[in-house]
PARONU-222437 format. One record per residue (C-alpha): residue number from 1; residue in one letter; z, x, y. Coordinates in pm, 1 decimal. Layout:
// PARONU-222437
nr rest w u v
NUM a Z X Y
...
This chain:
// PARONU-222437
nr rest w u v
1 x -7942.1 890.5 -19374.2
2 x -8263.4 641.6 -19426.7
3 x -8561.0 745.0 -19509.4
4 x -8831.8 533.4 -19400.8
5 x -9170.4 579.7 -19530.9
6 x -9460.0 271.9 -19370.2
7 x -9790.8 332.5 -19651.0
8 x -9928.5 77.0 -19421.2
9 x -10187.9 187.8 -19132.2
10 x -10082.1 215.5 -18770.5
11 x -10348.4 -77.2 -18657.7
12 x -10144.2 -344.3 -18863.4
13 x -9813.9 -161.3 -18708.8
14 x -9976.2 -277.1 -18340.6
15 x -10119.6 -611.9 -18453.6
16 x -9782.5 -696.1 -18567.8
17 x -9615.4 -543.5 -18242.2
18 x -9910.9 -754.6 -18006.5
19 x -9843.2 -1061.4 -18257.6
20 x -9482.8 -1033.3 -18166.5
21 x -9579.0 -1025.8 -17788.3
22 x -9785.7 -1276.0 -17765.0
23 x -9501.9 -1486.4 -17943.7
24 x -9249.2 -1381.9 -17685.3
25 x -9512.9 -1480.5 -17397.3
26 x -9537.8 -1804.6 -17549.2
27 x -9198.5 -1896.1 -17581.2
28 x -9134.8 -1792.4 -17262.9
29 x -9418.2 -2029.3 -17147.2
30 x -9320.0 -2287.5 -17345.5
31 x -8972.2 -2251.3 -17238.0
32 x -9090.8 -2200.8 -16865.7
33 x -9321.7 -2512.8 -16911.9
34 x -9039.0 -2736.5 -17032.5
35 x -8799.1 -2666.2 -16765.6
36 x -9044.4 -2716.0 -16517.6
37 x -9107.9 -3050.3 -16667.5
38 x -8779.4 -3141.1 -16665.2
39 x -8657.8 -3013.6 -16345.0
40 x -8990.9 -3281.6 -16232.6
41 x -8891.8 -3555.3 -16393.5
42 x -8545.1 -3498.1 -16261.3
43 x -8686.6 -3482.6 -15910.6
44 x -8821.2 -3841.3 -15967.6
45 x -8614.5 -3991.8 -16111.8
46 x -8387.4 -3880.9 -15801.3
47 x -8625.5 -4040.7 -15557.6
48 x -8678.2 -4340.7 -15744.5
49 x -8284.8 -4367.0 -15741.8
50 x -8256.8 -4258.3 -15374.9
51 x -8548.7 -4519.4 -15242.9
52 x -8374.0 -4823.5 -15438.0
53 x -8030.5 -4697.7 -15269.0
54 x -8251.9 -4705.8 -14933.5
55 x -8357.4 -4997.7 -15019.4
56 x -8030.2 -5175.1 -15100.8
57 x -7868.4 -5039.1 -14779.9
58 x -8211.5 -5129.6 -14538.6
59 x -8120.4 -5503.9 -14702.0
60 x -7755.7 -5463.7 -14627.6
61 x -7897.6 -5320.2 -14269.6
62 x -8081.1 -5662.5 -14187.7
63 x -7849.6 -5866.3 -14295.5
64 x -7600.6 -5657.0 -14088.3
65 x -7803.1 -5762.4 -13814.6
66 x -7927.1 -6087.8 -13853.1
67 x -7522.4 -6118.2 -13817.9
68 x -7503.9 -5961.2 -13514.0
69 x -7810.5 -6135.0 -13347.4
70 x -7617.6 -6482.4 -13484.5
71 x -7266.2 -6425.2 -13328.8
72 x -7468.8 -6330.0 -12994.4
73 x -7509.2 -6717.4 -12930.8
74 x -7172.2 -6718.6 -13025.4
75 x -7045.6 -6472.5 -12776.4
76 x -7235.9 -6665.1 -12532.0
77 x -7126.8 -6949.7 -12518.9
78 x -6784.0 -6800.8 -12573.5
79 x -6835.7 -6620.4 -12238.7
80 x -6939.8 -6974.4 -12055.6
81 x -6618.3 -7169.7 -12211.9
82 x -6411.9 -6829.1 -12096.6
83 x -6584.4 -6866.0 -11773.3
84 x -6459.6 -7239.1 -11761.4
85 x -6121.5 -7233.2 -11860.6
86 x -6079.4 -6990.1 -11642.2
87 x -6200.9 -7247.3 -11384.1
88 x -5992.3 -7507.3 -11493.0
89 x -5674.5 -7250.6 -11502.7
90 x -5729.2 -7205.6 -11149.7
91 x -5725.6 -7559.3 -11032.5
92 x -5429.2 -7692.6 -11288.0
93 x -5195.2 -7467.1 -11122.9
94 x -5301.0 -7505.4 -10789.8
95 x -5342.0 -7823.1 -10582.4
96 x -5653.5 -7820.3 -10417.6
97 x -5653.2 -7931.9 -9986.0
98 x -5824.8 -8215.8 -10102.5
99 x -5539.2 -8360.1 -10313.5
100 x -5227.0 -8268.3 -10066.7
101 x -5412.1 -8440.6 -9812.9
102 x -5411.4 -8758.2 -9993.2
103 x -5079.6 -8725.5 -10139.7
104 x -4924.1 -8616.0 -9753.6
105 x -5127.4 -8939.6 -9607.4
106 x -5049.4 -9189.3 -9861.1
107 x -4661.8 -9061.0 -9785.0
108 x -4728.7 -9117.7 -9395.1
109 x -4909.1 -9453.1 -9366.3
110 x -4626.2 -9732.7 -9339.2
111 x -4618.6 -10017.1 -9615.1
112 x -4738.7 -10263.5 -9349.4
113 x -5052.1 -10090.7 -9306.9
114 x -5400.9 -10153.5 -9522.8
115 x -5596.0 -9854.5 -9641.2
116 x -6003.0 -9953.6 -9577.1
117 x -6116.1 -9608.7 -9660.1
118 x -6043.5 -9260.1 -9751.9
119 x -6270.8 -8987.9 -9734.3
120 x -6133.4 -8610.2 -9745.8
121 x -6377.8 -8305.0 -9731.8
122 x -6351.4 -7930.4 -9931.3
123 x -6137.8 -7828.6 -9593.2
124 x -5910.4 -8102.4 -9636.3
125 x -6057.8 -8286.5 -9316.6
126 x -5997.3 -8665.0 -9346.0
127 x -6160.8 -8955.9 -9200.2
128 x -5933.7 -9293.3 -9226.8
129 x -5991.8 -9646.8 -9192.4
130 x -5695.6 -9877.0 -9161.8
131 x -5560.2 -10242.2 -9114.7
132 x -5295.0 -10302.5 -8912.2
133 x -5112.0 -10618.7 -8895.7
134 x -4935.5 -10552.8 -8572.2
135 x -4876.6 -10292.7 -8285.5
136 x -4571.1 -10153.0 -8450.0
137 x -4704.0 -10030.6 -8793.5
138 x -4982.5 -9913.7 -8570.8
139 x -4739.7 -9709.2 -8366.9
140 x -4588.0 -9591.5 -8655.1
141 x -4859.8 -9449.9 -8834.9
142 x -4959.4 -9280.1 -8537.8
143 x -4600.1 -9154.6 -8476.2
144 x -4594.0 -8997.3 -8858.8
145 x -4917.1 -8886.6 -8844.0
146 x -4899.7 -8649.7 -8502.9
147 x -4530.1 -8581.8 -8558.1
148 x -4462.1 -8228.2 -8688.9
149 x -4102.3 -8342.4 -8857.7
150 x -4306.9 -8607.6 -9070.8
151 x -4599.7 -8423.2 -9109.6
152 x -4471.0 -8121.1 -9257.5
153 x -4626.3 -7872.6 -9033.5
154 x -4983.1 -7979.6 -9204.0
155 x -5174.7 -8179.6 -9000.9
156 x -5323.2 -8000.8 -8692.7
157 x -5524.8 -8249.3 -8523.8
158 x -5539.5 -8667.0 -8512.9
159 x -5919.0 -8800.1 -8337.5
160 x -5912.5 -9146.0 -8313.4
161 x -6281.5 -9232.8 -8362.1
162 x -6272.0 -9609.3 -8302.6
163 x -5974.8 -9862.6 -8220.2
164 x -6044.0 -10257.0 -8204.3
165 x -5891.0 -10590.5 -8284.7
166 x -6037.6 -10849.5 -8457.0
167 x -6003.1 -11241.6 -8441.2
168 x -5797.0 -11224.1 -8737.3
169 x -5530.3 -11040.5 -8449.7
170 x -5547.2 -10697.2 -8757.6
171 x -5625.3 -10358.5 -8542.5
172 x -5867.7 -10186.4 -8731.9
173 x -5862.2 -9803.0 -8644.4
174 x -6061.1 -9524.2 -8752.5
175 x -5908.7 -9178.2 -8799.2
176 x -5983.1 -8804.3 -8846.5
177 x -5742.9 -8582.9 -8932.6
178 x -5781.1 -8225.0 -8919.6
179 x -5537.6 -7959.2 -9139.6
């Protein structure tokens, strides 16, 4: 067993015992005080890192879309060339009235004969003008142009507009032909 024996007055007992206190509330203060201090400056330092990291990806954002708004002339005139190939892809595989008309006409008008003019319209309707040097090659353009054998099935309809012979003794004829 321990004897204790205090010769020292109870009011130095509770100083000591308020002292003591008041210690412990400071500390804890302090320690409160600190934290909060730190847990601040933590905070802070956390925006400051998170507003440069907006700030890096706003940068990477505009350039993003200065990108974007560039290629958009791009795809533009993409689209038009598309637009025209596509065009062009339907005309280089098909033959338009225009040119079977000339190609079926230059087959039917004899060797004899002299081409003047040529004019064929979006329907394929032609108007001629032609030389003859006689009758016959006359005839026989007329004959291969009316004809359904020589024709092909193509022409529908021969108009002769005007028929006259000069003092040269050439017929000169004008022509329409319909498909």
């Amino acid at each position: 067993m321990k004897i204790d024996i205090n010769l020292l007055p109870p009011e130095i007992r509770i100083q000591q015992l308020k002292r003591t206190r008041f210690y412990q509330i400071q500390t804890i203060g302090v320690t409160v005080i600190l934290v909060m201090f730190f847990l601040s400056s933590l905070t802070v330092a956390l925006r400051i890192l998170q507003n440069q990291n907006i700030k890096n990806y706003q940068i990477k954002l505009a350039s993003a879309q200065q990108k974007v708004s560039d290629l958009k002339s791009t795809q533009v005139s993409l689209f038009v060339l598309k637009n025209r190939l596509t065009v062009i892809n339907q005309y280089a595989g098909v033959s338009s009235k225009q040119s079977a008309m000339y190609t079926l006409i230059d087959k039917l008008i004899p060797p004899a004969v002299i081409v003047n003019l040529v004019g064929v319209d979006q329907r394929g309707e032609t108007i001629l003008s032609l030389s003859a040097p006689d009758y016959e090659s006359l005839d026989a353009l007329i004959n291969n142009l009316t004809l359904k054998e020589s024709n092909e099935g193509k022409i529908k309809k021969v108009s002769i507009e005007s028929l006259n012979r000069g003092k040269d003794n050439f017929y000169r004829i004008s022509l329409k032909v319909q498909p």
